[in-house]
PQR file of N, CA, C, O and H, with PARSE charges and radii, in Angstrom:
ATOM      1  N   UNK A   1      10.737  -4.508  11.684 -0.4000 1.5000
ATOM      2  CA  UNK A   1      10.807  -3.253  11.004 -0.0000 2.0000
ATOM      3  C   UNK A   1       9.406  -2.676  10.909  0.5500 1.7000
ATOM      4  O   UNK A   1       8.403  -3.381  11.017 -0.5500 1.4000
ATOM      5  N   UNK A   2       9.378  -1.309  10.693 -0.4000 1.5000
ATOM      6  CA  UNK A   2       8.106  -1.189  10.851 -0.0000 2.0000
ATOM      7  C   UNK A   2       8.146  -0.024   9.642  0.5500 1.7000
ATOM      8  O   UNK A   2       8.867   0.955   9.450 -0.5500 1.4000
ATOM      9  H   UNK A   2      10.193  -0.736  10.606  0.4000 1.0000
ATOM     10  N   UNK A   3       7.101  -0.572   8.981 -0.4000 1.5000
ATOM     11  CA  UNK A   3       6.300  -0.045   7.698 -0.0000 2.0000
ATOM     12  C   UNK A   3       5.312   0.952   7.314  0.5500 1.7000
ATOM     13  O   UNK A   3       4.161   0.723   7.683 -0.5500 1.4000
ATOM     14  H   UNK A   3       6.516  -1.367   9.138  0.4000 1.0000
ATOM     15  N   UNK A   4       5.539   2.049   6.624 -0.4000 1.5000
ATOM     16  CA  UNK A   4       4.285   2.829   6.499 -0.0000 2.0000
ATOM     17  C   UNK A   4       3.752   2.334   4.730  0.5500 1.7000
ATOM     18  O   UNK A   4       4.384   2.333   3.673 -0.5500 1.4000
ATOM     19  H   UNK A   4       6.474   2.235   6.325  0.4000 1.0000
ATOM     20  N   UNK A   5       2.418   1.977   5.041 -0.4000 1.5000
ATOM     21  CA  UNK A   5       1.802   1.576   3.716 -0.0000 2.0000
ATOM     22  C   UNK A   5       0.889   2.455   3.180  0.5500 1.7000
ATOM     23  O   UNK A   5      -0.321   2.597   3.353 -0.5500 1.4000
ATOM     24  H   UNK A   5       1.905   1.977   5.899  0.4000 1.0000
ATOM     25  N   UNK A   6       1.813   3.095   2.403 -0.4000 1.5000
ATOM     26  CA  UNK A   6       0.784   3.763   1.565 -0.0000 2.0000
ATOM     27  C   UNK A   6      -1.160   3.790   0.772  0.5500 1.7000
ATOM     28  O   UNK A   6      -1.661   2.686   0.560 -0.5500 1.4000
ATOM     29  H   UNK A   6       2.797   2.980   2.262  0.4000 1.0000
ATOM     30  N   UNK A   7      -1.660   4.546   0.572 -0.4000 1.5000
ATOM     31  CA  UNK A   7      -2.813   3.754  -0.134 -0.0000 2.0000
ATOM     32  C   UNK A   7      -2.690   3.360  -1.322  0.5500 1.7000
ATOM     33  O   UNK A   7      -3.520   2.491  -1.588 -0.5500 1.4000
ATOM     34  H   UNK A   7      -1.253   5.443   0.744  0.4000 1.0000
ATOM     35  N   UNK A   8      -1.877   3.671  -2.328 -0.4000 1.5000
ATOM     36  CA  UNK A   8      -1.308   3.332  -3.373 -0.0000 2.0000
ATOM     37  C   UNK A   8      -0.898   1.697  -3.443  0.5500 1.7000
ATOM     38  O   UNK A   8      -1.263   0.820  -4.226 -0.5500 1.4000
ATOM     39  H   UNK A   8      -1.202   4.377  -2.112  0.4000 1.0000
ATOM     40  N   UNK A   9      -0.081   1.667  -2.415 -0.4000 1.5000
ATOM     41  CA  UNK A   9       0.262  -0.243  -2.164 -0.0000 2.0000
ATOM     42  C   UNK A   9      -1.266  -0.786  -1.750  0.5500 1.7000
ATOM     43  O   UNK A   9      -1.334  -1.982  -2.036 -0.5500 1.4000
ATOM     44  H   UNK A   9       0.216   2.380  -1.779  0.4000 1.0000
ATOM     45  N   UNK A  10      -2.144  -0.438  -1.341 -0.4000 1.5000
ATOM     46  CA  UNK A  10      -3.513  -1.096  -1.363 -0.0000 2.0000
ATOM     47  C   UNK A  10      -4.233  -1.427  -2.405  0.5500 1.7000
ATOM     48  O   UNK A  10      -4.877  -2.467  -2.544 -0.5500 1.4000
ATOM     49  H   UNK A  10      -2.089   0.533  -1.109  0.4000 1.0000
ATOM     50  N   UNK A  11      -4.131  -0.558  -3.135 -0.4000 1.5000
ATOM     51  CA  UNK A  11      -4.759  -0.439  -4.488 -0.0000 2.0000
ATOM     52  C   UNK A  11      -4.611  -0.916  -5.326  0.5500 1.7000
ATOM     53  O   UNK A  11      -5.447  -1.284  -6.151 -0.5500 1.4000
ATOM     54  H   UNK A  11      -3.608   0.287  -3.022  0.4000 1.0000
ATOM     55  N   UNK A  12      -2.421  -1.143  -5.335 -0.4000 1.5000
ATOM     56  CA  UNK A  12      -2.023  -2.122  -5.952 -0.0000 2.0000
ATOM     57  C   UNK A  12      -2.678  -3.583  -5.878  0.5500 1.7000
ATOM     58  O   UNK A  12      -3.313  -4.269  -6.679 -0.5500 1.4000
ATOM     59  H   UNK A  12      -1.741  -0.843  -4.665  0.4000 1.0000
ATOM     60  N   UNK A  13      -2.239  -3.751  -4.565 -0.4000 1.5000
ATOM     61  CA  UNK A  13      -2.567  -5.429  -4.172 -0.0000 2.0000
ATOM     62  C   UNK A  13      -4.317  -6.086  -5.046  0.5500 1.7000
ATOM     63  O   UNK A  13      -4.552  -7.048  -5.778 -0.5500 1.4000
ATOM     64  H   UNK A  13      -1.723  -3.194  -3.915  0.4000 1.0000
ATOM     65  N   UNK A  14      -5.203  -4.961  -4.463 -0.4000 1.5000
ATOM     66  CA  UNK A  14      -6.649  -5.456  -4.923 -0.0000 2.0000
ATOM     67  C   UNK A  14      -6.938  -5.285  -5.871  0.5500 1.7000
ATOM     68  O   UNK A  14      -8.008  -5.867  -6.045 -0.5500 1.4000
ATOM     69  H   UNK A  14      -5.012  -4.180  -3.868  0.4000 1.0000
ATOM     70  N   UNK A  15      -6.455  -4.504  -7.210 -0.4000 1.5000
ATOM     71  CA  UNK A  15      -6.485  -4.190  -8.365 -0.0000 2.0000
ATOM     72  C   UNK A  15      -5.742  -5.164  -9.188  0.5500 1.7000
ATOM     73  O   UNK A  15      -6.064  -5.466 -10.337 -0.5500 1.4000
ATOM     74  H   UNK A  15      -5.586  -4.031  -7.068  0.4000 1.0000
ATOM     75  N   UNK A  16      -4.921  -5.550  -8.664 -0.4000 1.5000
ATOM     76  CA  UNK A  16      -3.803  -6.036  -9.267 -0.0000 2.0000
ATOM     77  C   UNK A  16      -3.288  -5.802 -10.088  0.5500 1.7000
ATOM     78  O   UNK A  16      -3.035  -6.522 -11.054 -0.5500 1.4000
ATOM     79  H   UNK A  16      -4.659  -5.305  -7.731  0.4000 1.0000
ATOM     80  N   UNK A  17      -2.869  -4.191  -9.800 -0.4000 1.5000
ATOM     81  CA  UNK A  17      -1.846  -3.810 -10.721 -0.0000 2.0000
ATOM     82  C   UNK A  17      -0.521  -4.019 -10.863  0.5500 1.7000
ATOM     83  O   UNK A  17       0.151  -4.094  -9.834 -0.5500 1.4000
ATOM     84  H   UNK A  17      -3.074  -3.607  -9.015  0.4000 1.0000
ATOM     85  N   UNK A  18       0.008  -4.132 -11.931 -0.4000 1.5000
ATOM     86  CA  UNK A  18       1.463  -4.805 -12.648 -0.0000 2.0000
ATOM     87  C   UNK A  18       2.132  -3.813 -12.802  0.5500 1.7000
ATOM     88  O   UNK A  18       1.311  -2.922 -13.023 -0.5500 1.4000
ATOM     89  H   UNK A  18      -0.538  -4.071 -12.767  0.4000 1.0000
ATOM     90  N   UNK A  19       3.462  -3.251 -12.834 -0.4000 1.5000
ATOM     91  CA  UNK A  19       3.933  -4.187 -11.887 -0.0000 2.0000
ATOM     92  C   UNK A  19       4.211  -4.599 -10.494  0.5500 1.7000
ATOM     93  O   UNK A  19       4.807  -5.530  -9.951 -0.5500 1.4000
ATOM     94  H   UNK A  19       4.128  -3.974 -12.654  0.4000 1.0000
ATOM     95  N   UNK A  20       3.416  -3.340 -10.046 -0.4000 1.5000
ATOM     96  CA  UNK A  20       3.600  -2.932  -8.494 -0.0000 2.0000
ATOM     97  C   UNK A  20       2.918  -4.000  -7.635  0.5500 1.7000
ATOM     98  O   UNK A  20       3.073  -3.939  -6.415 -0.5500 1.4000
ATOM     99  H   UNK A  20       2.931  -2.584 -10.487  0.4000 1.0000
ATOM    100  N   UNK A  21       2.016  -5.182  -8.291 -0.4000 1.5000
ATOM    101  CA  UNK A  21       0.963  -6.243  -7.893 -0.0000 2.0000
ATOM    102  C   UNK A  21       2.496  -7.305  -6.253  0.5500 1.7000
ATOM    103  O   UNK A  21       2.451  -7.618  -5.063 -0.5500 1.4000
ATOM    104  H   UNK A  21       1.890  -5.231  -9.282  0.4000 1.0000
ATOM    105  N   UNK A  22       3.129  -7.352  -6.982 -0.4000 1.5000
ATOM    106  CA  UNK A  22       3.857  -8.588  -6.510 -0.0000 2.0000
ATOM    107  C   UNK A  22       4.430  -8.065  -5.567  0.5500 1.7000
ATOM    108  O   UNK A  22       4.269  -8.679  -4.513 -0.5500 1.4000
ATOM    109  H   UNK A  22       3.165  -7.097  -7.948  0.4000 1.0000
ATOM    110  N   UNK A  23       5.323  -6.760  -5.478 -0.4000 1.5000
ATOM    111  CA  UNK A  23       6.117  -6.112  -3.997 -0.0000 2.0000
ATOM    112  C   UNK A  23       4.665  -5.712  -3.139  0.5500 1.7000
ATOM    113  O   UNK A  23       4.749  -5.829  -1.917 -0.5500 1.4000
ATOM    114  H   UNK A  23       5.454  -6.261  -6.335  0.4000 1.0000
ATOM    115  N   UNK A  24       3.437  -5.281  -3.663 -0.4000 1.5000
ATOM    116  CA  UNK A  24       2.372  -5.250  -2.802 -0.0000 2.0000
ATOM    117  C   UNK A  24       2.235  -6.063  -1.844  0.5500 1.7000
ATOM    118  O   UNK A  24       2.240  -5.942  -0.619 -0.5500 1.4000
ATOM    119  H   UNK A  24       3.369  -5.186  -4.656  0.4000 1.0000
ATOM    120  N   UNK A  25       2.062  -7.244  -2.829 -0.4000 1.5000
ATOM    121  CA  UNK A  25       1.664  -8.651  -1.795 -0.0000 2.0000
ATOM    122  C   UNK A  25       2.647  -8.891  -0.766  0.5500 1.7000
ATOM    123  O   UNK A  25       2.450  -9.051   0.439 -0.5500 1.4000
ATOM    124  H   UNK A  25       2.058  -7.342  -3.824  0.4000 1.0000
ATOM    125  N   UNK A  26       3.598  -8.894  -1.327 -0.4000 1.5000
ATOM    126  CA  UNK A  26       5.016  -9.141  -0.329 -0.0000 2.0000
ATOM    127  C   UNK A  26       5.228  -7.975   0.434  0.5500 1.7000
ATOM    128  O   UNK A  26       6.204  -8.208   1.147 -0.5500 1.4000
ATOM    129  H   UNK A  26       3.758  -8.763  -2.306  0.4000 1.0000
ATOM    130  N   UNK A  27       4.857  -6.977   0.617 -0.4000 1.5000
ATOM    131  CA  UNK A  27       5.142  -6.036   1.823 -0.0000 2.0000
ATOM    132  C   UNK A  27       3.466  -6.322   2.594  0.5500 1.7000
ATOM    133  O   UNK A  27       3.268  -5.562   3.542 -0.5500 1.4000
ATOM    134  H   UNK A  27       4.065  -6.788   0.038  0.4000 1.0000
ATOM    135  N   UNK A  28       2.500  -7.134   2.339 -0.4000 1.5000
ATOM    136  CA  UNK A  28       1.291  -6.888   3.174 -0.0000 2.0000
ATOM    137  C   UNK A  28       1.451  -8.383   3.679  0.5500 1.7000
ATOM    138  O   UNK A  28       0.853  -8.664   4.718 -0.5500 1.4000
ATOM    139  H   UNK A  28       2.660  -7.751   1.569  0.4000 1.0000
ATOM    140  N   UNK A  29       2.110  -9.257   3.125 -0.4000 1.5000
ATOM    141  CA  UNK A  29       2.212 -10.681   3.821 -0.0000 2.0000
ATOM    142  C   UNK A  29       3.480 -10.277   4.567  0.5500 1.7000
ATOM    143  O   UNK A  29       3.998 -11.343   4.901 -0.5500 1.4000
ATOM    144  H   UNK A  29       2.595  -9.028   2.281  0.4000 1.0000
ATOM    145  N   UNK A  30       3.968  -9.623   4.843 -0.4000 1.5000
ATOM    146  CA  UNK A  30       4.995  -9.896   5.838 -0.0000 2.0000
ATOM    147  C   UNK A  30       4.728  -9.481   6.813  0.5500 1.7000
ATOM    148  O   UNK A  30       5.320  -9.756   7.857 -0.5500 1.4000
ATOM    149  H   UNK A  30       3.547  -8.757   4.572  0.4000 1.0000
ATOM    150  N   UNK A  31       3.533  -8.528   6.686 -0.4000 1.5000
ATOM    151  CA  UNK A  31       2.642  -7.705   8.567 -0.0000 2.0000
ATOM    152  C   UNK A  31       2.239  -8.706   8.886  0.5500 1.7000
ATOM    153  O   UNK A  31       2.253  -9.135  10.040 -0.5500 1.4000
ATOM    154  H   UNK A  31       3.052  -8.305   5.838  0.4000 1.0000
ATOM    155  N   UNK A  32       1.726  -9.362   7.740 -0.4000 1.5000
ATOM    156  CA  UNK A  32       0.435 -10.922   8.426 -0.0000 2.0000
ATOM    157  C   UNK A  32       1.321 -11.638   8.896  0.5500 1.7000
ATOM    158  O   UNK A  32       1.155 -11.823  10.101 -0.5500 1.4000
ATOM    159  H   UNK A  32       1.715  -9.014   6.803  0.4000 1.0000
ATOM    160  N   UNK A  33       2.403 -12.242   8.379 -0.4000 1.5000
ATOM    161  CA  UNK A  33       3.367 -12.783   9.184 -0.0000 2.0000
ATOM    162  C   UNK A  33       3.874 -12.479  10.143  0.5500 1.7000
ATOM    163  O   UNK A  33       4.625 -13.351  10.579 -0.5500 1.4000
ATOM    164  H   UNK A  33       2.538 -12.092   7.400  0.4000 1.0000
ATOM    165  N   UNK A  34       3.802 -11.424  10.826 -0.4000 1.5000
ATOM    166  CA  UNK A  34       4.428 -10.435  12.197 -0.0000 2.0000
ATOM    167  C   UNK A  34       5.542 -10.342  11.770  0.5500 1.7000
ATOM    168  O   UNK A  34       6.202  -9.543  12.434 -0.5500 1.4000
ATOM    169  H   UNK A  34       3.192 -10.716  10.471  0.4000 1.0000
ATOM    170  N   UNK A  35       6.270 -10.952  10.664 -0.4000 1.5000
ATOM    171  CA  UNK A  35       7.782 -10.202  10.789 -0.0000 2.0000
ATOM    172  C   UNK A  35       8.106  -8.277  10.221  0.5500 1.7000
ATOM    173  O   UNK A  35       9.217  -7.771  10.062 -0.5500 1.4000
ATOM    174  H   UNK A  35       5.734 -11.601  10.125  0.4000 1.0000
ATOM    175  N   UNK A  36       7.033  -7.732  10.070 -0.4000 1.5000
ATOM    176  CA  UNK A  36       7.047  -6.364   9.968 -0.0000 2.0000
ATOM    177  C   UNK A  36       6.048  -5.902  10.693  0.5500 1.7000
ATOM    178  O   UNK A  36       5.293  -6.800  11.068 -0.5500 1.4000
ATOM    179  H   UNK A  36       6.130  -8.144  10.199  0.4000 1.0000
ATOM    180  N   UNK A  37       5.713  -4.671  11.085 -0.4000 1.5000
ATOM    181  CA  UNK A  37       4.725  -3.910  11.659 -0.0000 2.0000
ATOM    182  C   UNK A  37       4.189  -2.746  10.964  0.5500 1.7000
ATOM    183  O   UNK A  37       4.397  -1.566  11.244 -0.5500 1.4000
ATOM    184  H   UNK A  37       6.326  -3.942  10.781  0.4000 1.0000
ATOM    185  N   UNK A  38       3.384  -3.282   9.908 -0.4000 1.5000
ATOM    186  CA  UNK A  38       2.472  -2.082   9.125 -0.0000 2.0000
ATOM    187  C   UNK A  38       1.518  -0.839   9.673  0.5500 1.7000
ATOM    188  O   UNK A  38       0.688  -0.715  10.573 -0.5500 1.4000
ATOM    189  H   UNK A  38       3.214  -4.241   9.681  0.4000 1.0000
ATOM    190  N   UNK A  39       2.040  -0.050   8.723 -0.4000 1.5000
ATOM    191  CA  UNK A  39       1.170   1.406   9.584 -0.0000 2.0000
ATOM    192  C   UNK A  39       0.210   1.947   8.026  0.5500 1.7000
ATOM    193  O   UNK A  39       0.856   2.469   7.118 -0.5500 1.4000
ATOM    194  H   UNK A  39       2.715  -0.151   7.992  0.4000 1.0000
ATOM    195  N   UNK A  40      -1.150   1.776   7.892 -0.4000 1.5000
ATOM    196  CA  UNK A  40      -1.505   2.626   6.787 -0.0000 2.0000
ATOM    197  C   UNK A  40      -2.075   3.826   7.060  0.5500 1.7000
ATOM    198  O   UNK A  40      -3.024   4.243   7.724 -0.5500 1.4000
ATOM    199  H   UNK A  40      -1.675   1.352   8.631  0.4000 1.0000
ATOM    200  N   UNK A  41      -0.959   4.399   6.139 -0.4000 1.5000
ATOM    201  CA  UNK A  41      -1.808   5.504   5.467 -0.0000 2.0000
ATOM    202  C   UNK A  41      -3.166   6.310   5.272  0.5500 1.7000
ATOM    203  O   UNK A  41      -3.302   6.698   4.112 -0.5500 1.4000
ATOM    204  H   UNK A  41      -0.188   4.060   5.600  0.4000 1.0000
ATOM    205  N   UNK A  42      -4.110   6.623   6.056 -0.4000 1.5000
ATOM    206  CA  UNK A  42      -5.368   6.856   5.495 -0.0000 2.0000
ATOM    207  C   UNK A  42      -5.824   8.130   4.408  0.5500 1.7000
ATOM    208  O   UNK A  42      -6.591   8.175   3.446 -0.5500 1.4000
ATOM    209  H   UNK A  42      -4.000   6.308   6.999  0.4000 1.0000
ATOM    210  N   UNK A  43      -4.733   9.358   5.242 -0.4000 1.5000
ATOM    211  CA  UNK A  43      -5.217  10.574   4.295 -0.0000 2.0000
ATOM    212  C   UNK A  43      -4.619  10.613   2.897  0.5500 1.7000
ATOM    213  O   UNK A  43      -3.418  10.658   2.630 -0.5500 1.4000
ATOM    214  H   UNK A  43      -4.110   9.322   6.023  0.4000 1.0000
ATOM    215  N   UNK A  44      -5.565  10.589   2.107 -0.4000 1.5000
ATOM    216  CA  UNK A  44      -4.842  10.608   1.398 -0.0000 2.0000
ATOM    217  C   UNK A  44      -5.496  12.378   0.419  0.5500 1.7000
ATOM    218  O   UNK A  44      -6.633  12.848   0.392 -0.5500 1.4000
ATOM    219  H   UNK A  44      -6.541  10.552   2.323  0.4000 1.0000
ATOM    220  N   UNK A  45      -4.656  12.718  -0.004 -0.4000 1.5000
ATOM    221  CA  UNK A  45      -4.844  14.144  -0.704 -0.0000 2.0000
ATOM    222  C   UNK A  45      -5.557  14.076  -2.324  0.5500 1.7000
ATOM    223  O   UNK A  45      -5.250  13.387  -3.297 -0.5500 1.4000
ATOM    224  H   UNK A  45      -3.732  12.336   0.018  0.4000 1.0000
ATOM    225  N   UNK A  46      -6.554  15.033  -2.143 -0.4000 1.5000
ATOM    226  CA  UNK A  46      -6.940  14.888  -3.781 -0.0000 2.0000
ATOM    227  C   UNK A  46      -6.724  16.036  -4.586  0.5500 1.7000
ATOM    228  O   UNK A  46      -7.676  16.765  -4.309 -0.5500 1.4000
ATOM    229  H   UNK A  46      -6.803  15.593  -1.352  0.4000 1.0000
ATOM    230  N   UNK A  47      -6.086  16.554  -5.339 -0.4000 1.5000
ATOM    231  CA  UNK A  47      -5.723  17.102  -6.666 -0.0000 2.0000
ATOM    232  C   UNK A  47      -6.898  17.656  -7.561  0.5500 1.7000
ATOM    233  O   UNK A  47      -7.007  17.105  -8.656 -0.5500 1.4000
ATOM    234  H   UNK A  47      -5.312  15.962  -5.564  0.4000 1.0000
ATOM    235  N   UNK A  48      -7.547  18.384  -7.347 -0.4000 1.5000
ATOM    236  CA  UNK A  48      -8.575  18.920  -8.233 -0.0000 2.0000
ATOM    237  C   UNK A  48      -7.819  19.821  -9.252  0.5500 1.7000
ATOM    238  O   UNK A  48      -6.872  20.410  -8.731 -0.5500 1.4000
ATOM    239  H   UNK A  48      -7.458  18.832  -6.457  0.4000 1.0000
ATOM    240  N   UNK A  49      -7.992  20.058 -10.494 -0.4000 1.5000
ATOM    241  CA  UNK A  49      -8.484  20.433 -11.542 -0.0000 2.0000
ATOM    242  C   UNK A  49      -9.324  21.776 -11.396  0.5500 1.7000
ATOM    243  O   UNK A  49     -10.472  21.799 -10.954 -0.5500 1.4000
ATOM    244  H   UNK A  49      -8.761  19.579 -10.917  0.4000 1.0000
ATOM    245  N   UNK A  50      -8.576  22.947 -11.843 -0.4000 1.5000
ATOM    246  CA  UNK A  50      -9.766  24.230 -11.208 -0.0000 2.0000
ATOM    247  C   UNK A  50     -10.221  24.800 -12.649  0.5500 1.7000
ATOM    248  O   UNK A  50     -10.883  25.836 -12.592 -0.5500 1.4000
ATOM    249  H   UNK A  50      -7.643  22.929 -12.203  0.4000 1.0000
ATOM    250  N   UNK A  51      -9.907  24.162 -14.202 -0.4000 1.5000
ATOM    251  CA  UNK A  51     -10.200  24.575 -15.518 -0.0000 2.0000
ATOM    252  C   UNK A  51     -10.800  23.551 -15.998  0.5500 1.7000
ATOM    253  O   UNK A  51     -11.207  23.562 -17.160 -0.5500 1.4000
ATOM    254  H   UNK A  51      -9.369  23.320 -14.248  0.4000 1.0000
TER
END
């Protein structure tokens, strides 16, 4: 199957944020395992504040 990984699931994983920490790990160990084919994300959009 092949996966698009957000930067959000990155952020999760190395932050280790809760509760999103644990499906992180488990959708980035399963590329390392070859049983998925991960695609990340790079652009990501920023939201400014114009007040």
């Amino acid at each position: 199957m092949r996966i698009l990984i957000d930067t959000n699931i990155i952020i999760d994983l190395v932050q280790n944020r809760e509760p999103h920490s644990d499906n992180a790990s488990r959708i980035i160990n399963s590329c390392v395992k070859n049983e998925n084919i991960g695609y990340i994300w790079l652009i990501h959009f920023q939201i400014y504040s114009l007040f």
